[in-house]
C-alpha positions in Angstrom: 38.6 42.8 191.1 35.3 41.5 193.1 35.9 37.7 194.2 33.2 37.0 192.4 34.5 37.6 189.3 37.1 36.2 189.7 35.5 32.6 190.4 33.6 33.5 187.1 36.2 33.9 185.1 38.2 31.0 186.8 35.5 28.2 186.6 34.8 29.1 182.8 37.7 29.0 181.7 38.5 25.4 183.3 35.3 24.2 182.3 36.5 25.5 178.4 39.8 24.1 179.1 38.6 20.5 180.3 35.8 20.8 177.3 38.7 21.1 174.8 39.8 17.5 175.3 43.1 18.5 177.3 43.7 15.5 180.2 42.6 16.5 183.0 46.4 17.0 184.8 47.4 19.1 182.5 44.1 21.6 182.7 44.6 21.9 186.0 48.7 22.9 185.3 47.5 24.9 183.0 44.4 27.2 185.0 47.1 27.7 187.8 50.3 28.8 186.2 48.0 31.3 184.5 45.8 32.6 187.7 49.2 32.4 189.7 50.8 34.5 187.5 47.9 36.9 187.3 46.8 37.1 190.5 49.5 36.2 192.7 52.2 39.0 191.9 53.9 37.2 188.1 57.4 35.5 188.9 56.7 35.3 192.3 53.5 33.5 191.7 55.0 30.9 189.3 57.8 30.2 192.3 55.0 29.7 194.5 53.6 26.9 192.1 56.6 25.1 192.2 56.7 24.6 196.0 53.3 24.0 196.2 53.5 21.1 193.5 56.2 19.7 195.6 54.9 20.3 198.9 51.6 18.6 197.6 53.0 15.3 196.4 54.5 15.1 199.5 50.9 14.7 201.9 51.4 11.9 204.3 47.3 10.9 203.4 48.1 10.0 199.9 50.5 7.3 200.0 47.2 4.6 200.0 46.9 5.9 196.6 49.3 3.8 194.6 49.4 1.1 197.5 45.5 0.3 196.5 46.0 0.3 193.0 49.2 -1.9 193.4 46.4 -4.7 195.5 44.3 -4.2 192.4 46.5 -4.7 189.8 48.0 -7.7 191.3 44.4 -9.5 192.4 43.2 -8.6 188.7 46.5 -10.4 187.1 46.8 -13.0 189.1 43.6 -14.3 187.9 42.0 -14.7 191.5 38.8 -12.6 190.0 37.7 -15.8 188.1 37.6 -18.1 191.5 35.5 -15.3 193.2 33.2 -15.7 190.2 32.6 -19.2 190.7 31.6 -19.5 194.8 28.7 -16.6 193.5 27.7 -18.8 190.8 27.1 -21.8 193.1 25.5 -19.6 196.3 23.0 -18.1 193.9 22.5 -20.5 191.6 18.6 -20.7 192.6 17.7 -17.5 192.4 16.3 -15.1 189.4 18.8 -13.3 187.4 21.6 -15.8 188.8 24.2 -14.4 186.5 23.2 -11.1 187.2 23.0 -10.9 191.0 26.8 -12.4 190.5 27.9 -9.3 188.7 26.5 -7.0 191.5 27.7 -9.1 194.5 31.7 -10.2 192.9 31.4 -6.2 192.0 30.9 -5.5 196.0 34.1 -7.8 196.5 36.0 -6.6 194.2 35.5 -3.3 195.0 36.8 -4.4 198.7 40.2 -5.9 197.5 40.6 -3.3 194.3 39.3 0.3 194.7 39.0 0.4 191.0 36.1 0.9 188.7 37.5 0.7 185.5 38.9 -2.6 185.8 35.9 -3.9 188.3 33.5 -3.2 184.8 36.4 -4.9 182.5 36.8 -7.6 183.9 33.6 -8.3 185.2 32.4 -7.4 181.2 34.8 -9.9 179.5 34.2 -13.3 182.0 30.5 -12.8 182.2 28.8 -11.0 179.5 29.7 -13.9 176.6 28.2 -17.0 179.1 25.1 -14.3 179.9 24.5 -13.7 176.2 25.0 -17.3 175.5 22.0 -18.5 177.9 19.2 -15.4 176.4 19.8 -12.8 178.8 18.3 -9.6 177.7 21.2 -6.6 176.9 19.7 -4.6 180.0 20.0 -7.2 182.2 23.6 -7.7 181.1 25.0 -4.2 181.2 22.9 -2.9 183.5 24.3 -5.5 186.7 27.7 -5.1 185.1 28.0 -1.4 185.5 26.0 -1.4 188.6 28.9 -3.7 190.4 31.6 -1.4 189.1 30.4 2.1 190.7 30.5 0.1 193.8 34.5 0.8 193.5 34.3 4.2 194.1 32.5 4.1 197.7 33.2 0.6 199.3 36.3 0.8 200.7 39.0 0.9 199.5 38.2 3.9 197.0 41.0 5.7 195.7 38.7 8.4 195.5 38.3 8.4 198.9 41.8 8.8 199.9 42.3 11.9 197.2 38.9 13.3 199.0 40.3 12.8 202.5 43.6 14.8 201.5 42.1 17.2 199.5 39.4 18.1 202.4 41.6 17.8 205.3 39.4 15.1 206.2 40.4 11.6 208.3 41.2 9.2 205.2 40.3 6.2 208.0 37.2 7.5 209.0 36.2 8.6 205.2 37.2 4.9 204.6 35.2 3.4 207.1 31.9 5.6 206.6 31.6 4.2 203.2 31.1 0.7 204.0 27.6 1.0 204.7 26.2 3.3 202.1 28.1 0.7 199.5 26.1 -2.3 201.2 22.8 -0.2 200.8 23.8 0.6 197.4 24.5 -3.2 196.6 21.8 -4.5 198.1 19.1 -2.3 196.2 20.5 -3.5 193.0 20.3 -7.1 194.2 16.3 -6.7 195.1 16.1 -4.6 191.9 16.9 -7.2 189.7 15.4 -9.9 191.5 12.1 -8.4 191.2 12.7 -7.3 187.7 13.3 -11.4 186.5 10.3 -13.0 188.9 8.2 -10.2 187.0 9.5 -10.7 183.7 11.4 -14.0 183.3 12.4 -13.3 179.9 14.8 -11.0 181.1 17.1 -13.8 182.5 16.3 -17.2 181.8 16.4 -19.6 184.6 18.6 -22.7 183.9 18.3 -25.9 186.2 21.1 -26.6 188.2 22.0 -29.9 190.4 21.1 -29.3 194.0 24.7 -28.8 196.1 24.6 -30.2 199.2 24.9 -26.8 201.8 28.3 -28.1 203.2 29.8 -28.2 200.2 28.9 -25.1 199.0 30.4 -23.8 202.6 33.2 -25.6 201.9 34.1 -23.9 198.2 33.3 -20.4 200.0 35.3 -21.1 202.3 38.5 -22.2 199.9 37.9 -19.5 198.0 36.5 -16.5 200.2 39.2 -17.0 202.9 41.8 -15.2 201.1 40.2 -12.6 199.6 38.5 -11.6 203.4 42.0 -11.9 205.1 43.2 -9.2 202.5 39.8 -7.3 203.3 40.4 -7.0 207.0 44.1 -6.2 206.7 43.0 -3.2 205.0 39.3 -2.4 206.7 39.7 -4.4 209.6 43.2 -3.1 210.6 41.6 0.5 210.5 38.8 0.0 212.2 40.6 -1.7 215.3 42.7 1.5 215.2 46.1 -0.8 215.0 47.0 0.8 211.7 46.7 3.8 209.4 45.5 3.6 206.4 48.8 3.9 204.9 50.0 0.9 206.9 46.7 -0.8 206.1 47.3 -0.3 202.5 51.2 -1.5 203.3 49.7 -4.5 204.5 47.0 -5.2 202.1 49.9 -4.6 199.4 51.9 -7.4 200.9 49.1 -9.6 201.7 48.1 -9.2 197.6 51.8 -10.9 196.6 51.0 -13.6 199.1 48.2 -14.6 198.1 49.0 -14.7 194.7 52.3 -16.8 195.5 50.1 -19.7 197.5 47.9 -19.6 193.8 51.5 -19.9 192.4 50.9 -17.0 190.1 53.4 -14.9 191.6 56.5 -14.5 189.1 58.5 -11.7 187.6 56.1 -11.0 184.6 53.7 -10.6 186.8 55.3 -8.3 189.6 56.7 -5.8 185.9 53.6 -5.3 184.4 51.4 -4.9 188.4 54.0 -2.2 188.9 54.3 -0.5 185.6 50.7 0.2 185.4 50.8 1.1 189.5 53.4 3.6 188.8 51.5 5.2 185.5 48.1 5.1 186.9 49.7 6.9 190.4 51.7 9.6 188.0 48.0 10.5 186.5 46.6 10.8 190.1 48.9 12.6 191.5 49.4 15.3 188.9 46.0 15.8 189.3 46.0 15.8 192.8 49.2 18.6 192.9 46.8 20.6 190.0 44.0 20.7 192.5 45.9 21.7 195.5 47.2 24.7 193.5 44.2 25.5 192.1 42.4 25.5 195.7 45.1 28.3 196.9 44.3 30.7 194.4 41.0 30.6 194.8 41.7 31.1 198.6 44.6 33.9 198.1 42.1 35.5 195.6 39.5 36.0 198.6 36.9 33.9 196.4 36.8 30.8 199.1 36.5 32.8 201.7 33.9 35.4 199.8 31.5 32.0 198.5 31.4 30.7 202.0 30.1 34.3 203.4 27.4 34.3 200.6 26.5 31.1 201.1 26.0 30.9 205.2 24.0 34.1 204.8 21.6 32.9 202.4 17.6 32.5 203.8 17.5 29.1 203.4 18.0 26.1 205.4 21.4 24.8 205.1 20.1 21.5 204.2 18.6 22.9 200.9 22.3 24.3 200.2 23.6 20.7 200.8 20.8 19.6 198.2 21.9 21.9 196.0 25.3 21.0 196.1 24.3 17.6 195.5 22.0 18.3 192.8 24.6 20.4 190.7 27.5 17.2 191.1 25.2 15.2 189.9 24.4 17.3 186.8 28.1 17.8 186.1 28.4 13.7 186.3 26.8 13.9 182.6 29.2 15.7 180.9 32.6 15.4 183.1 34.7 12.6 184.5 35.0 11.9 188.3 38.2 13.2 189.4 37.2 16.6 187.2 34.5 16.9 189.3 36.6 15.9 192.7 39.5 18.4 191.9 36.9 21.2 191.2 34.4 20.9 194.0 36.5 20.2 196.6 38.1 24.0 197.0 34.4 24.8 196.8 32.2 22.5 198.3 34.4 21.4 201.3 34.6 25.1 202.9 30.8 25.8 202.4 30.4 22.4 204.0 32.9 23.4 207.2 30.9 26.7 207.2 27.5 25.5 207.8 28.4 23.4 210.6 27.6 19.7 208.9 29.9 16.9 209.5 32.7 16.5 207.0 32.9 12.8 207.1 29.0 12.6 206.6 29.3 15.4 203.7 32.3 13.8 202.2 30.7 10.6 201.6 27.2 12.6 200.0 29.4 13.8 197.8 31.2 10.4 196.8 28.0 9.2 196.1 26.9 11.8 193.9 29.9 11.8 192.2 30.0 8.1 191.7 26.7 7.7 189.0 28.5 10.1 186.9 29.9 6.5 185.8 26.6 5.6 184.8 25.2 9.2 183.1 24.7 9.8 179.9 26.0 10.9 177.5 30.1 10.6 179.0 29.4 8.1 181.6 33.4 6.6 181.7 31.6 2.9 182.4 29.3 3.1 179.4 32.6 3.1 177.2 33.6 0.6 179.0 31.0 -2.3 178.8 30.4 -1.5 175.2 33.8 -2.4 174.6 33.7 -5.3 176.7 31.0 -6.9 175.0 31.3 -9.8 172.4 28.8 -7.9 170.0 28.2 -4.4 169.0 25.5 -3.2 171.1 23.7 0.6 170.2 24.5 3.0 172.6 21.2 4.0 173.3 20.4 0.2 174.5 23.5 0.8 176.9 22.3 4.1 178.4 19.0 2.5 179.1 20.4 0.0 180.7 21.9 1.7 183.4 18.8 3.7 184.2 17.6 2.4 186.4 20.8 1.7 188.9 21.0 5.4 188.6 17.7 6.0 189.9 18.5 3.3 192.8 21.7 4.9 193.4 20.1 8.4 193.8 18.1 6.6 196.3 20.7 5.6 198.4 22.1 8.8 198.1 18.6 10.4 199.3 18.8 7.8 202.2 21.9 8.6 203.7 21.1 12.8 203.2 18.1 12.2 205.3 19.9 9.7 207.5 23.5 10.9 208.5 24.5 7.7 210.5 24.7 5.7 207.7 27.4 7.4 207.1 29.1 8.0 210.2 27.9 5.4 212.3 30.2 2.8 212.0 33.5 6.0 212.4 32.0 7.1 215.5 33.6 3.7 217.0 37.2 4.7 215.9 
């Protein structure tokens, strides 16, 4: 059978299995005891599966994974997310959109001491969409910041997603860590401007309410208090790597530990606490990493079926400049963001799109992060954007799902901007790794 066929049949009948409503892990299972079976010689194939889900569980690069979402789970519970809130509140009190710009900017932090979208949008949905609703801010203006902030999860460091991507791609997880930073502070920053403009223009979108002037040392002095923490946990995780003094599973180690510290000096730290941050580690990590051993299996068939191998050839030989392949790449990710969830369309690209990338020469820590960013506004795309689900619920009244969806327009436009930035200008994305 012609490898081409065979990725045919492969790819539709994962895409029909994932359609069907099946979670994702079990998909996968299910696409590789059947093509193991078939195309790797019955019995013998199915034993093959079975060592490969071991062996694959057992990849050094993934141990951040359920270290970062321990950090999260801990910061979330411990209630240090509300203190953050309030330093942003008084720093840009002045400014239009106040409440806002503090969803976009507490969404960059969080995303620095969490890694987790999901909760980033929650949380930052249930503290601050009642008080914005409460003092006339438009529905756009609410959702739109919220959902903005918690994309930001996936590429500021540090991203679960990033560490699956780094193991999946045989790519350095530190370096993939570190490249994201600035493309996240882009990101960020666009949204910032973005709604800034958008209130001086129309002030009806976010009414301005006067606050008392606070003296600047003050103000210092509440960042301070409050910031200190959070950046000490920041640069035992990013700072540590950068230096080159740790990994990033000792990084994550350390973060880990520095989460339960912190939460002990806020005298939060007691055993209901520590049960329920690692009984929803442990069943978030099981869900990763089943999909995570799915993939790995499903990337050797496709290379023991001749199909990697046979897509690359095609690819490097087409009359076009590999650029315009990279587009394309990028163009159909962002396409599948509509209709599929993100590790979907991280388990099934990677076996691809990884390869093609290695055979055309481009940087892998560059590519990696092009295709974290394309895969991140599949939060925010219609119509099974995982973050519009998420904010509707979040909100103290019903709000039509069309309102939602328009909300988040235009933070997907900026975010394909960014994107477009850092495809025209690589060392924003491997600028800051070339120092490691």
């Amino acid at each position: 059978m012609e490898w081409w066929v065979i990725l045919l049949i492969t790819f539709a009948v994962l895409l029909a299995v994932l359609f069907s409503g099946i979670p994702v892990a079990f998909a996968f299972i299910a696409i590789d005891i059947i093509g193991m079976y078939f195309f790797m010689g019955g019995m013998a194939g199915l034993h093959s599966l079975v060592t490969s889900l071991r062996s694959s569980v057992s990849i050094f690069t993934l141990i951040p994974i359920p270290l970062f979402i321990l950090m999260g789970e801990v910061l979330f519970r411990a209630g240090i997310a509300s203190r953050i809130l309030d330093v942003f509140d008084i720093w840009l009190a002045r400014l239009p959109g106040r409440l806002s710009l503090v969803a976009v900017s507490a969404g960059t932090l969080f995303a620095a001491l969490s890694g987790s979208s999901l909760g980033t949008t929650a949380m930052l949905g249930s503290l601050l969409a009642p008080d914005m609703m409460k003092r006339g801010y438009k529905s756009n203006m609410i959702i739109g910041p919220i959902i903005g902030g918690g994309t930001l999860a996936v590429i500021i460091p540090p991203s679960i997603l990033t560490v699956i991507l780094g193991g999946l791609g045989n790519i350095s997880v530190g370096k993939l860590l570190i490249a994201g930073i600035i493309p996240g502070l882009i990101i960020a920053s666009l949204f910032m401007l973005y709604i800034v403009m958008a209130c001086k223009l129309n002030p009806v979108l976010a009414p301005r309410v006067e606050v008392s002037a606070i003296p600047f040392s003050k103000k210092l002095m509440i960042g301070v208090r409050a910031l200190l923490p959070a950046a000490i946990i920041i640069f035992l995780v990013l700072g540590t790597i950068f230096a080159g003094i740790c990994t990033p599973t000792e990084a994550a180690a350390l973060g880990a530990l520095g989460c339960f510290i912190l939460a002990a000096g806020y005298r939060k730290l007691d055993w209901g606490l520590m049960k329920e941050s690692i009984n929803s580690c442990t069943k978030t990590t099981v869900m990763v990493l089943l999909i995570v051993t799915g993939s790995i299996a499903f990337s050797q068939i496709l290379s023991f079926t001749g199909a990697t191998r046979g897509l690359c050839e095609l690819v490097a030989n087409l009359p076009v400049a590999p650029l315009l392949v990279v587009l394309g790449i990028l163009i159909v990710l962002l396409i599948l963001g509509c209709f599929i969830d993100q590790i979907s369309m991280l388990m099934i690209g990677v076996p691809i799109f990884i390869p093609i990338a290695a055979a055309l020469g481009f940087d892998l820590v560059w590519f990696g992060i092009l295709l974290l960013l394309s895969i991140t506004f599949g939060l925010i795309t219609p119509p099974f954007g995982m973050l519009f689900f998420v904010i509707k619920g979040s909100m103290p009244v019903d709000i039509p799902m069309a309102d939602v969806y328009r909300a988040g327009l235009p933070f997907v436009i900026l975010g394909v901007v960014a994107l477009g930035l850092v495809f025209v200008f690589p060392p924003l994305a491997n600028w800051l790794p070339g120092f490691m």
